[in-house]
VOBA-1610 file (N, C-alpha, C; in pm, whole numbers, padded with zeros to 5 digits, always signed):
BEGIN
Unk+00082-00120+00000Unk+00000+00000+00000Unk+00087+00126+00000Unk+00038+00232-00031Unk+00106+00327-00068Unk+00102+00414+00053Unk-00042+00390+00158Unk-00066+00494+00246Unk-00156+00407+00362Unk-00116+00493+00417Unk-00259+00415+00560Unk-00333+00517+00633Unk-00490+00551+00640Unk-00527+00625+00693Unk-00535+00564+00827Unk-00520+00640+00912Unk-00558+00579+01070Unk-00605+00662+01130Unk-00758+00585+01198Unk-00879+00663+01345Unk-00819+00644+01383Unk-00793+00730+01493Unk-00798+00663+01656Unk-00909+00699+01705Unk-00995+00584+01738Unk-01109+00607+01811Unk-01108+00562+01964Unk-01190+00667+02019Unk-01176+00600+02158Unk-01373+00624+02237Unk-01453+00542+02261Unk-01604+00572+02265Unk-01636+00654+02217Unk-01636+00649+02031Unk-01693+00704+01941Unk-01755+00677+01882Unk-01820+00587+01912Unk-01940+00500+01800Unk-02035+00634+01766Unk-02082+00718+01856Unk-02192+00818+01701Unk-02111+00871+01621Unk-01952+00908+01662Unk-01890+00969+01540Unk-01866+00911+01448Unk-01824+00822+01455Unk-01787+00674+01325Unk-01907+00656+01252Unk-02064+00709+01337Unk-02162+00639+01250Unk-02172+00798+01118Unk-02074+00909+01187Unk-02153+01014+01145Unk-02054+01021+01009Unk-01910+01024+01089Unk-01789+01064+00982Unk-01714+00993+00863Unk-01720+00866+00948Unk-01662+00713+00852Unk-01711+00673+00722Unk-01857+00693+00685Unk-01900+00721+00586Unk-01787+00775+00451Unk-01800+00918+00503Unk-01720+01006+00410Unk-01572+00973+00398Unk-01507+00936+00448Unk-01328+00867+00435Unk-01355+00751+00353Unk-01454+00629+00400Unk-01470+00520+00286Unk-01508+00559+00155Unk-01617+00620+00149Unk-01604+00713+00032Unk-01481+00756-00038Unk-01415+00853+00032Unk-01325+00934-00031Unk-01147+00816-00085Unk-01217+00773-00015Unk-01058+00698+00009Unk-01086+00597-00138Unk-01219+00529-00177Unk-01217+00426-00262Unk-01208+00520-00396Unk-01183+00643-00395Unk-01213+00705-00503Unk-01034+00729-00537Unk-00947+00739-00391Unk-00829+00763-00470Unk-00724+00702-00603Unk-00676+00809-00626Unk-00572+00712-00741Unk-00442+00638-00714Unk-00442+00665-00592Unk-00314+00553-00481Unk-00384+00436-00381Unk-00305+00326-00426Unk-00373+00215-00331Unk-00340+00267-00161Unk-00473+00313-00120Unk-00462+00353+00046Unk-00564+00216+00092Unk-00514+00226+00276Unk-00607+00114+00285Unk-00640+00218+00451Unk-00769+00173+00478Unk-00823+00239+00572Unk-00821+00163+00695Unk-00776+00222+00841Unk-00787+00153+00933Unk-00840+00229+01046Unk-00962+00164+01119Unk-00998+00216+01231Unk-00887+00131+01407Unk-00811+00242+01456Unk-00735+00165+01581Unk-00853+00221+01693Unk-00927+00144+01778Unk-00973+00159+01844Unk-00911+00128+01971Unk-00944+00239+02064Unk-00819+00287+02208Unk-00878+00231+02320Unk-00933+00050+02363Unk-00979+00047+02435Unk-01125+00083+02486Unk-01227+00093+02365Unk-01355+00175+02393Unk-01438+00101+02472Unk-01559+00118+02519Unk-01614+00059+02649Unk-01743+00089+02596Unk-01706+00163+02468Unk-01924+00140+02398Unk-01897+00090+02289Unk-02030+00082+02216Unk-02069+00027+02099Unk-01962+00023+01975Unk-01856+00052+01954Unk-01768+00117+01870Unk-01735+00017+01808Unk-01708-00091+01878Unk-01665-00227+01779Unk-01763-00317+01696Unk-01919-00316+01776Unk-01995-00327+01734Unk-02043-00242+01595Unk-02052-00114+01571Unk-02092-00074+01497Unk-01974-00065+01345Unk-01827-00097+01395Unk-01768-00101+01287Unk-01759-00210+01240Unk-01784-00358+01310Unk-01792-00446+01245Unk-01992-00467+01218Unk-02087-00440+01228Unk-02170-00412+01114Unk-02195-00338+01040Unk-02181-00209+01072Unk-02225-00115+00948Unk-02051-00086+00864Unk-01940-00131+00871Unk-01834-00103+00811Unk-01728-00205+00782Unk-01772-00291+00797Unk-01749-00434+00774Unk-01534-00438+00662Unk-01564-00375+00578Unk-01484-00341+00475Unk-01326-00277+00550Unk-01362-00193+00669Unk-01226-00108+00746Unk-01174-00209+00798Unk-01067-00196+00829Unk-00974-00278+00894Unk-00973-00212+01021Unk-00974-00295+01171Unk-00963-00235+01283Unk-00828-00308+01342Unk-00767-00214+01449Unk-00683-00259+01509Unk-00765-00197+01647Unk-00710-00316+01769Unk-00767-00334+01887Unk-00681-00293+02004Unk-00704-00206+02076Unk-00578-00193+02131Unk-00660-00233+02325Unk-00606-00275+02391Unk-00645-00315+02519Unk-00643-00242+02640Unk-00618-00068+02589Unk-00683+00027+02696Unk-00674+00131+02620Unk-00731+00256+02680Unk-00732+00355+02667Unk-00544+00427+02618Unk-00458+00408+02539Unk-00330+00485+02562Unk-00326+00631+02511Unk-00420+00738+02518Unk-00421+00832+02479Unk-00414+00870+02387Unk-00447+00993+02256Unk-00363+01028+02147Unk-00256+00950+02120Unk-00166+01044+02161Unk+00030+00988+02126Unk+00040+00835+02112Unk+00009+00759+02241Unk+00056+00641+02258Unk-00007+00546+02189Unk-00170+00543+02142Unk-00248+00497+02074Unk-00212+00547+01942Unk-00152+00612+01913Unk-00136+00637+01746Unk+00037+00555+01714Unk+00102+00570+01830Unk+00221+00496+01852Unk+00186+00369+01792Unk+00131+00291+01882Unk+00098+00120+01866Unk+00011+00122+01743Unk-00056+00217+01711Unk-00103+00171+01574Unk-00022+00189+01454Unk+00064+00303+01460Unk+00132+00300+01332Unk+00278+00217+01323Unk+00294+00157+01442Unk+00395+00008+01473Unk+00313-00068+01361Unk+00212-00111+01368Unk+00187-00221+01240Unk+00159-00213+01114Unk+00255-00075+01076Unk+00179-00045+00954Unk+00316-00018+00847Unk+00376-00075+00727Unk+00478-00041+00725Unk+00472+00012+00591Unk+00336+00110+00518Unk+00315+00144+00395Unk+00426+00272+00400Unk+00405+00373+00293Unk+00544+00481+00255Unk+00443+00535+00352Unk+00323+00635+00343Unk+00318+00686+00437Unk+00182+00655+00522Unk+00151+00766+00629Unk+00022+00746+00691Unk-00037+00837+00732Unk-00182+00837+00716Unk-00214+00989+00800Unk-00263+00959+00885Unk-00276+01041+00984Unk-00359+01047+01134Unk-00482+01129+01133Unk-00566+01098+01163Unk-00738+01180+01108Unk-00771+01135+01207Unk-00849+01220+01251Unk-00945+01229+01394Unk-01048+01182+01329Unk-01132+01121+01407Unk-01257+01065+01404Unk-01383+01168+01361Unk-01340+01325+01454Unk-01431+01380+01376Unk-01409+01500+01272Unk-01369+01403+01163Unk-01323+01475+01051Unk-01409+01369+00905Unk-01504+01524+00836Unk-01527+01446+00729Unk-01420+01508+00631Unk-01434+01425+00505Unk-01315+01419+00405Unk-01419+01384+00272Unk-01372+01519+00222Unk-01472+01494+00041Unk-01393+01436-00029Unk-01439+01366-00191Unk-01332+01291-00280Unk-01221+01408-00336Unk-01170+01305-00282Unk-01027+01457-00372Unk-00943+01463-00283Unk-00978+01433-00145Unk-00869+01528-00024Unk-00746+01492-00017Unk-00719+01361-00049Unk-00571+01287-00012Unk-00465+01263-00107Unk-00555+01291-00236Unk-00419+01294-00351Unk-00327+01388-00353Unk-00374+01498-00318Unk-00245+01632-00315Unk-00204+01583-00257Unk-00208+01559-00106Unk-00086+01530+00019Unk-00010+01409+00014Unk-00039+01290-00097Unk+00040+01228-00149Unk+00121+01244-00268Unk+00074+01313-00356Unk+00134+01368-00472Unk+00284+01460-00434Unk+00238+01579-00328Unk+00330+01676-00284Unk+00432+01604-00213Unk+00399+01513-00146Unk+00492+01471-00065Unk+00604+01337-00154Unk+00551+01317-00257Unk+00647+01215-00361Unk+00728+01318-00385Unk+00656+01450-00445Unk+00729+01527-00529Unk+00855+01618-00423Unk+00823+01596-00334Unk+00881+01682-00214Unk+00976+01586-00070Unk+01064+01561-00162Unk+01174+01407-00041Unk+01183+01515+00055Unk+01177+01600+00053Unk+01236+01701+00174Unk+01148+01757+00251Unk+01094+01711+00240Unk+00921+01751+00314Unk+00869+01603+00395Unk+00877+01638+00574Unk+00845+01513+00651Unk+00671+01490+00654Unk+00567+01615+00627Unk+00446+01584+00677Unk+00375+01721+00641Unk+00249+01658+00564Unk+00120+01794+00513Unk+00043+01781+00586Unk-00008+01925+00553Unk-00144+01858+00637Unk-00279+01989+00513Unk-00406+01917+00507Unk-00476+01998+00430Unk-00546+02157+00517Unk-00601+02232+00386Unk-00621+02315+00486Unk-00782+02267+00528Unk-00806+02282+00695Unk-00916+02222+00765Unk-01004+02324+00781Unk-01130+02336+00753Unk-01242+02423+00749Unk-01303+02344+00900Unk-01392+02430+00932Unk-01499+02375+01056Unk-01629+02347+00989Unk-01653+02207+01066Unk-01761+02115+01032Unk-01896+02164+01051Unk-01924+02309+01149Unk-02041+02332+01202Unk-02045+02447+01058Unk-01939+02518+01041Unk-01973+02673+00935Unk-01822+02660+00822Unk-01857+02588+00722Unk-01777+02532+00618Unk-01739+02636+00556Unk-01780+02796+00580Unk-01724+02883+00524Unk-01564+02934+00619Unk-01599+02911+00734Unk-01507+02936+00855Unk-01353+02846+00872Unk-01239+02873+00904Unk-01154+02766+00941Unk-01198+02733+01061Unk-01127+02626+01090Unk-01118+02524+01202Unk-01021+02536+01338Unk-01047+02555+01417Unk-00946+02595+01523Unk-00776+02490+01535Unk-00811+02356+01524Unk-00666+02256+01564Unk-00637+02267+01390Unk-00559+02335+01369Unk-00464+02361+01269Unk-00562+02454+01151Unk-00678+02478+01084Unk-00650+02592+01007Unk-00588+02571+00874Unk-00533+02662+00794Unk-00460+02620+00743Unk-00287+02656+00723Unk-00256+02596+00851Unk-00124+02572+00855Unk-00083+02613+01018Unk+00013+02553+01086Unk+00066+02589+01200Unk+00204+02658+01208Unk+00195+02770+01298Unk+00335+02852+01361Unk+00358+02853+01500Unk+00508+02874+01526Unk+00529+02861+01681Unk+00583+03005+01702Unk+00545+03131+01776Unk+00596+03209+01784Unk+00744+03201+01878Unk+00779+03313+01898Unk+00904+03321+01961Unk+00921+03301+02120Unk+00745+03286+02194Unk+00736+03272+02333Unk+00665+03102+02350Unk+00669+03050+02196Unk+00632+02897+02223Unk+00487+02896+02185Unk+00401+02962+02215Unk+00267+02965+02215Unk+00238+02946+02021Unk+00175+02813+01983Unk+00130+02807+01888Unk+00026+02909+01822Unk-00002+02920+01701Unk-00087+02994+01607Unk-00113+02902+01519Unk-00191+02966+01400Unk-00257+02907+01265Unk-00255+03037+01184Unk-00226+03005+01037Unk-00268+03069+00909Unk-00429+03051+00952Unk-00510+03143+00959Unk-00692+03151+00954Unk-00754+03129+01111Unk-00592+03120+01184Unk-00697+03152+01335Unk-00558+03162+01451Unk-00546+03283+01530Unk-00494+03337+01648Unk-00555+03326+01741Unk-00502+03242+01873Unk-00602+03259+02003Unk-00725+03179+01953Unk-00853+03279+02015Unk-00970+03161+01991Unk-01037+03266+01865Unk-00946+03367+01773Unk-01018+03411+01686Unk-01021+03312+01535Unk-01102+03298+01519Unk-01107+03192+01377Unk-01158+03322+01238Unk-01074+03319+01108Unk-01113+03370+01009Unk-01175+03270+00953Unk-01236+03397+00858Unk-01358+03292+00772Unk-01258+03296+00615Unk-01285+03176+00530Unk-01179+03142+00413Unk-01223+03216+00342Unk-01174+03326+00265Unk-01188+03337+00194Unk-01079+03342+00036Unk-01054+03246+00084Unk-00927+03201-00027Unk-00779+03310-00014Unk-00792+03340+00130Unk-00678+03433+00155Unk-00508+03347+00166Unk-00536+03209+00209Unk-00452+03068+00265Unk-00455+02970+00129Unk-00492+02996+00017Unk-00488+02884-00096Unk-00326+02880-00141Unk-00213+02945-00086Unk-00080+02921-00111Unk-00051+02809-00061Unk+00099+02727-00100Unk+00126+02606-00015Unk+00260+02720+00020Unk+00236+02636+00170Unk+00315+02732+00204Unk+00454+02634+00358Unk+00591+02681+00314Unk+00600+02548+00475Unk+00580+02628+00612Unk+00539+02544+00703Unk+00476+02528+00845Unk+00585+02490+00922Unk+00572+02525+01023Unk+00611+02492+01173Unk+00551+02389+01208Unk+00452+02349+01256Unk+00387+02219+01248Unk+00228+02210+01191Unk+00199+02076+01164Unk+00065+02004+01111Unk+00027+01960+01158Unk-00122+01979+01145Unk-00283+01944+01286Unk-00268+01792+01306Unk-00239+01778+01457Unk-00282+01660+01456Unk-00446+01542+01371Unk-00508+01683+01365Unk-00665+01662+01286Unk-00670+01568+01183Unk-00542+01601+01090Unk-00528+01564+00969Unk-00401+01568+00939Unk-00340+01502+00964Unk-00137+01513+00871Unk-00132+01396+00817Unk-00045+01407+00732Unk-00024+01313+00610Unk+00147+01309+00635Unk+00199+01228+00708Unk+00348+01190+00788Unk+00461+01066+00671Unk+00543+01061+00664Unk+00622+00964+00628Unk+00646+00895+00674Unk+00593+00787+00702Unk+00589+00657+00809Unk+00741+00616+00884Unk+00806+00622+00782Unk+00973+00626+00831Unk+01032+00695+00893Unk+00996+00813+00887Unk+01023+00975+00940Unk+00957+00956+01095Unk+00876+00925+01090Unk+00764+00896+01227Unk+00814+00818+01293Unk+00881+00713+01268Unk+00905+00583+01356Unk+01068+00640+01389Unk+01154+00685+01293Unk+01274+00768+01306Unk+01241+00860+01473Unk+01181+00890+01476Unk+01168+00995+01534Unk+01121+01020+01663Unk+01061+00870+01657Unk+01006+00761+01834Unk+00828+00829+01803Unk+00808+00892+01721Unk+00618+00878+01708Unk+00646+01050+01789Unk+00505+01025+01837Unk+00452+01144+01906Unk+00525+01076+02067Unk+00522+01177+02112Unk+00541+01176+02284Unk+00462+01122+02385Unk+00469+00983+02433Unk+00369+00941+02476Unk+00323+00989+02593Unk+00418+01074+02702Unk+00412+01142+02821Unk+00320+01293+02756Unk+00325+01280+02683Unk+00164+01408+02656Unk+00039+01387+02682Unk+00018+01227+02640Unk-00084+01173+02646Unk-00175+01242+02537Unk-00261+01360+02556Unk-00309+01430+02479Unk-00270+01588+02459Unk-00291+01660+02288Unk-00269+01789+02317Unk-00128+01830+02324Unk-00053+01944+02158Unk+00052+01967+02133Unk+00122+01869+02095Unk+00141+01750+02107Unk+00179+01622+02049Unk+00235+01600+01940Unk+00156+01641+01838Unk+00162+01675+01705Unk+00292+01792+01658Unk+00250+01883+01788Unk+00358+02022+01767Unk+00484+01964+01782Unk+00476+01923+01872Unk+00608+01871+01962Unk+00703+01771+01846Unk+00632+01672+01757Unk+00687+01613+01648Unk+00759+01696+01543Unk+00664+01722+01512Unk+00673+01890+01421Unk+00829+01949+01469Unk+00866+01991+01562Unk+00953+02081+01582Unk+01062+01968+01613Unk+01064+01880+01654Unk+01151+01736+01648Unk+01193+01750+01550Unk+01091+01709+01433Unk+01170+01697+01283Unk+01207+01811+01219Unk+01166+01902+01254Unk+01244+02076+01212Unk+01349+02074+01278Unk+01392+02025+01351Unk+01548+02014+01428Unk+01644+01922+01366Unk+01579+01808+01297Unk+01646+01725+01213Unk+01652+01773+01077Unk+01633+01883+01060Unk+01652+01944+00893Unk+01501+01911+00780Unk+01411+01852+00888Unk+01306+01846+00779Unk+01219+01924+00785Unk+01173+01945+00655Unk+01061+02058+00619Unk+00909+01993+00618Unk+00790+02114+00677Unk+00662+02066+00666Unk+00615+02191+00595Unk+00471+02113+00496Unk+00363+02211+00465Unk+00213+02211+00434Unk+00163+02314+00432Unk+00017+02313+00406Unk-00044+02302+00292Unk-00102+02163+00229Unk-00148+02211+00090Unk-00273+02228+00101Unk-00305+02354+00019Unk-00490+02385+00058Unk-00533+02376-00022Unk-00472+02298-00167Unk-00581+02183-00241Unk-00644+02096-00218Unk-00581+02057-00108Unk-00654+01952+00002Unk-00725+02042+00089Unk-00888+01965+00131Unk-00917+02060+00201Unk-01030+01919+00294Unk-01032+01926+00410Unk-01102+01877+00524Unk-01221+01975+00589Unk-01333+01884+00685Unk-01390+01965+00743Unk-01416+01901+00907Unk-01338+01941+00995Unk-01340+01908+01120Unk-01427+01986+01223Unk-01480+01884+01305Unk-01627+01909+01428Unk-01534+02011+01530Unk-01415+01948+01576Unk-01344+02013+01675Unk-01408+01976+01815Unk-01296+01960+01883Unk-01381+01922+02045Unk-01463+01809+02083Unk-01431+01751+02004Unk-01489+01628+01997Unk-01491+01503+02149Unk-01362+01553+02163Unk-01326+01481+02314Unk-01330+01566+02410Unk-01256+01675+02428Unk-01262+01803+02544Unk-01315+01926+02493Unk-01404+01960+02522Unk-01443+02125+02487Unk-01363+02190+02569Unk-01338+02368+02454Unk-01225+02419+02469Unk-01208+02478+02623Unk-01289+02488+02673Unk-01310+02513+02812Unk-01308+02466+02929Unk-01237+02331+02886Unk-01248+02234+03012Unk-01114+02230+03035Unk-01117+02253+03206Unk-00997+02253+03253Unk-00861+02143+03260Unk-00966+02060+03218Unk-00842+01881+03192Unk-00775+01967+02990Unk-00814+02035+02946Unk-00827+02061+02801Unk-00706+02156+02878Unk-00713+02306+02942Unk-00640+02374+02983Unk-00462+02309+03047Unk-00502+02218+03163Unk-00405+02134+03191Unk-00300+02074+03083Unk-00347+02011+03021Unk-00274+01952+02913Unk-00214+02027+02806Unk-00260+02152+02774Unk-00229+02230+02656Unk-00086+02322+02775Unk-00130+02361+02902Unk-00010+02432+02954Unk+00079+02351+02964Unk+00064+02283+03024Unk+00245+02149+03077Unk+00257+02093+02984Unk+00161+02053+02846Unk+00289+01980+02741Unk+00325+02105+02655Unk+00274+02235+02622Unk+00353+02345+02593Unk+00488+02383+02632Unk+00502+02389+02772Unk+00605+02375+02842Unk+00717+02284+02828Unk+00668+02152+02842Unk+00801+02034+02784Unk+00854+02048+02669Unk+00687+02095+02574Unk+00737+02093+02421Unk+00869+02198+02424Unk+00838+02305+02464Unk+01002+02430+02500Unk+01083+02419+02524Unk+01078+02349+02642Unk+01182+02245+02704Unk+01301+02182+02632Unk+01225+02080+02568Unk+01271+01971+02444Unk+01346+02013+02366Unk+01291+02161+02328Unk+01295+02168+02163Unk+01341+02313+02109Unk+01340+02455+02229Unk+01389+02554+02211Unk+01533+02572+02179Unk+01581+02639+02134Unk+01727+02685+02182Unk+01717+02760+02277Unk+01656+02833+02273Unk+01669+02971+02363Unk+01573+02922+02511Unk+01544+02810+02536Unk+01451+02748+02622Unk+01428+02829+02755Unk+01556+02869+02798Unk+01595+02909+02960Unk+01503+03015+02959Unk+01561+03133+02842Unk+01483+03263+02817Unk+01378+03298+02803Unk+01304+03152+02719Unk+01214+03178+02698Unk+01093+03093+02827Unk+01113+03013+02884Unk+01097+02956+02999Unk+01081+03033+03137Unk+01179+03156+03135Unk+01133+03276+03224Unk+01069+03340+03190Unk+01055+03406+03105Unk+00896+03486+03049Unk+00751+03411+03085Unk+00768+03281+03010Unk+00651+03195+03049Unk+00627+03176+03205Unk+00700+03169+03244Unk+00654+03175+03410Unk+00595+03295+03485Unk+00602+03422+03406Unk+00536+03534+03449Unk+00377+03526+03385Unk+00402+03517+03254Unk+00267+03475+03160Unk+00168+03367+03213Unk+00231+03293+03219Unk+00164+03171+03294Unk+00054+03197+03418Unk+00130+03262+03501Unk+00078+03296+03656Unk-00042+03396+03578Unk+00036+03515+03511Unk-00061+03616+03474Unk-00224+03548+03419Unk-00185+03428+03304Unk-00308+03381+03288Unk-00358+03317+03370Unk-00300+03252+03462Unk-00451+03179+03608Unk-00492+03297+03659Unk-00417+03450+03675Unk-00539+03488+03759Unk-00608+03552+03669Unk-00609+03570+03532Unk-00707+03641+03438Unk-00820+03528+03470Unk-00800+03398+03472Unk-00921+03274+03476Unk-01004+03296+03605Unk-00913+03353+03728Unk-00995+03355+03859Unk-01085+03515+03830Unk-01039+03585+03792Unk-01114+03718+03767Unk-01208+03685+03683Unk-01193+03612+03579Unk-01329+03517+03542Unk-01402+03458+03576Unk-01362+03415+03678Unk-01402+03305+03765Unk-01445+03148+03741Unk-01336+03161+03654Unk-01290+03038+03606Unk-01192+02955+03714Unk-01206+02923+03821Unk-01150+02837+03951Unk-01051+02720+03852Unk-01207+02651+03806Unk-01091+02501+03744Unk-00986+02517+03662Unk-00991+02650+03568Unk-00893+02705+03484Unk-00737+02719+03543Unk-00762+02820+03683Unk-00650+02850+03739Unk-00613+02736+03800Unk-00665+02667+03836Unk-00583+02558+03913Unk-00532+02494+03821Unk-00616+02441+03694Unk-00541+02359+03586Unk-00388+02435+03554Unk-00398+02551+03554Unk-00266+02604+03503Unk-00128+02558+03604Unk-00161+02594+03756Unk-00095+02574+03882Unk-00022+02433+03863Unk-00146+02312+03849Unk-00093+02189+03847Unk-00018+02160+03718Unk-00041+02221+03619Unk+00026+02226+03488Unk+00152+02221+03513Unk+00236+02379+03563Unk+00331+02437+03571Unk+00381+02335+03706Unk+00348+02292+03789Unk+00391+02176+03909Unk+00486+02048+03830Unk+00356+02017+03733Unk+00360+01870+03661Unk+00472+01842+03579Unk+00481+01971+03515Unk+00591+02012+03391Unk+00729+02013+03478Unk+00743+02041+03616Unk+00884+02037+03659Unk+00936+01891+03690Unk+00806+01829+03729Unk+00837+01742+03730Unk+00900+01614+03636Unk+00807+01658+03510Unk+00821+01576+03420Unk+00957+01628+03275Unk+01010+01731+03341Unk+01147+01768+03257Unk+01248+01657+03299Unk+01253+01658+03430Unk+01345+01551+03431Unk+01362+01413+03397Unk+01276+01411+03316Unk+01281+01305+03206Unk+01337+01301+03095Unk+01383+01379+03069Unk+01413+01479+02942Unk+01606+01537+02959Unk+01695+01426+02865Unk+01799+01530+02876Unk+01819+01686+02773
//
């Protein structure tokens, strides 16, 4: 096979009944032999049930708990040894057409580790999509961005992003990876568990001399939030302390920029308590705790 799409699903059976549709679709239409696989993360509902009747045709891989994002996309793309693979969230539909650019570009492009399309939002298809947009940047204080959305502002497309253009990193939502490059590289970070994961690869392989980009001939339409809405403080937690490692890991300038963040940091829990957002600020507290802890894992 030329490619492997891979779910990771984890108690998603209404999404699979909603989204899976459209990838079998899209996928039997390509002009590269891809083969489709649902890895299911340990689910505890209907999920296996409904992919082995209503989808009979996907290939599932079974995994025997919950291992998060990272670690669940780990063990699934261990058994897969096509040129490349993408990682697609469950709630992502995909029209015919979406996957040939990001295989095409990436033959044509040895120097290029991973695309990703540009992702519209599933609720207002005129709008981008918050987890990648079209295309990811890391500014100079670490804090990720998108081409079509800053913070929680989202632009609406209006064909302002139809350049290909290279990225800093690609949405976990949707990337289209070099399977070799990926396994080179030990996968995503399994101590993330969830959230930045993707970034954190991303800037791995930008350290190894490889290039990423956005092609927005390809184009996706993702639900977003599918697992944590953006407001939930387990969502907050995870985005501060693996931000932090990701810096850690992967800055040069880490120290420098690592003291700034510690003023910023504090500053945003108490913007959350003046909100009165309680679970916010504490998520940040235990964040910034968790992250000291978990550097020293890390030479």
């Amino acid at each position: 096979m030329k490619c492997s799409v891979i779910i990771l699903n984890w108690n998603g059976a209404e999404l699979l009944k909603t989204y899976l549709p459209s990838v079998v679709k899209s996928i039997q239409s390509s002009a590269f032999s891809v083969q489709l696989i649902v890895a299911d993360n340990g689910s505890t509902d209907e999920s296996l049930e409904v992919l082995k009747k209503e989808f009979p045709s996907v290939k599932t891989i079974v995994l025997d708990k919950n291992y998060g994002f990272a670690e669940g996309y780990n063990r699934a793309i261990a058994q897969v040894d096509d040129e490349y693979v993408v990682l697609l969230n469950s709630d992502v539909e995909t029209p015919e057409g979406w996957l040939d650019p990001l295989l095409a570009y990436l033959d044509a492009h040895p120097d290029v580790a991973a695309v990703q399309p540009k992702i519209r939002s599933w609720r207002d298809r005129t709008y981008f999509e918050h987890a990648g947009a079209a295309g990811g940047f890391v500014n100079a204080l670490g804090y990720p961005y998108c081409r079509g959305r800053v913070l929680s502002h989202v632009e609406e497309d209006k064909g302002q992003y139809d350049n290909i253009v290279n990225v800093d990193w690609t949405s976990g939502a949707c990337m289209c990876v070099r399977t070799k490059v990926y396994k080179e590289m030990g996968g995503l970070d399994a101590a993330f568990f969830a959230h930045m994961e993707e970034i954190d690869l991303c800037w791995r392989m930008r350290n190894k001399g490889w290039k990423l980009a956005c092609v927005p001939e390809s184009e996706v339409y993702h639900l977003g939030g599918g697992s944590l809405s953006y407001d939930n403080p387990r969502k907050t937690y995870l985005n501060f302390r693996n931000n932090l490692v990701m810096i850690y890991k992967n800055s040069k300038y880490r120290w420098l920029v690592l003291s700034v963040r510690f003023f910023l940091d504090y500053a945003a829990a108490l913007l959350f308590l003046v909100q009165g957002k309680q679970g916010s600020a504490k998520a940040v507290y235990e964040a910034r705790r968790d992250y000291r802890d978990m550097r020293k894992n890390y030479k």
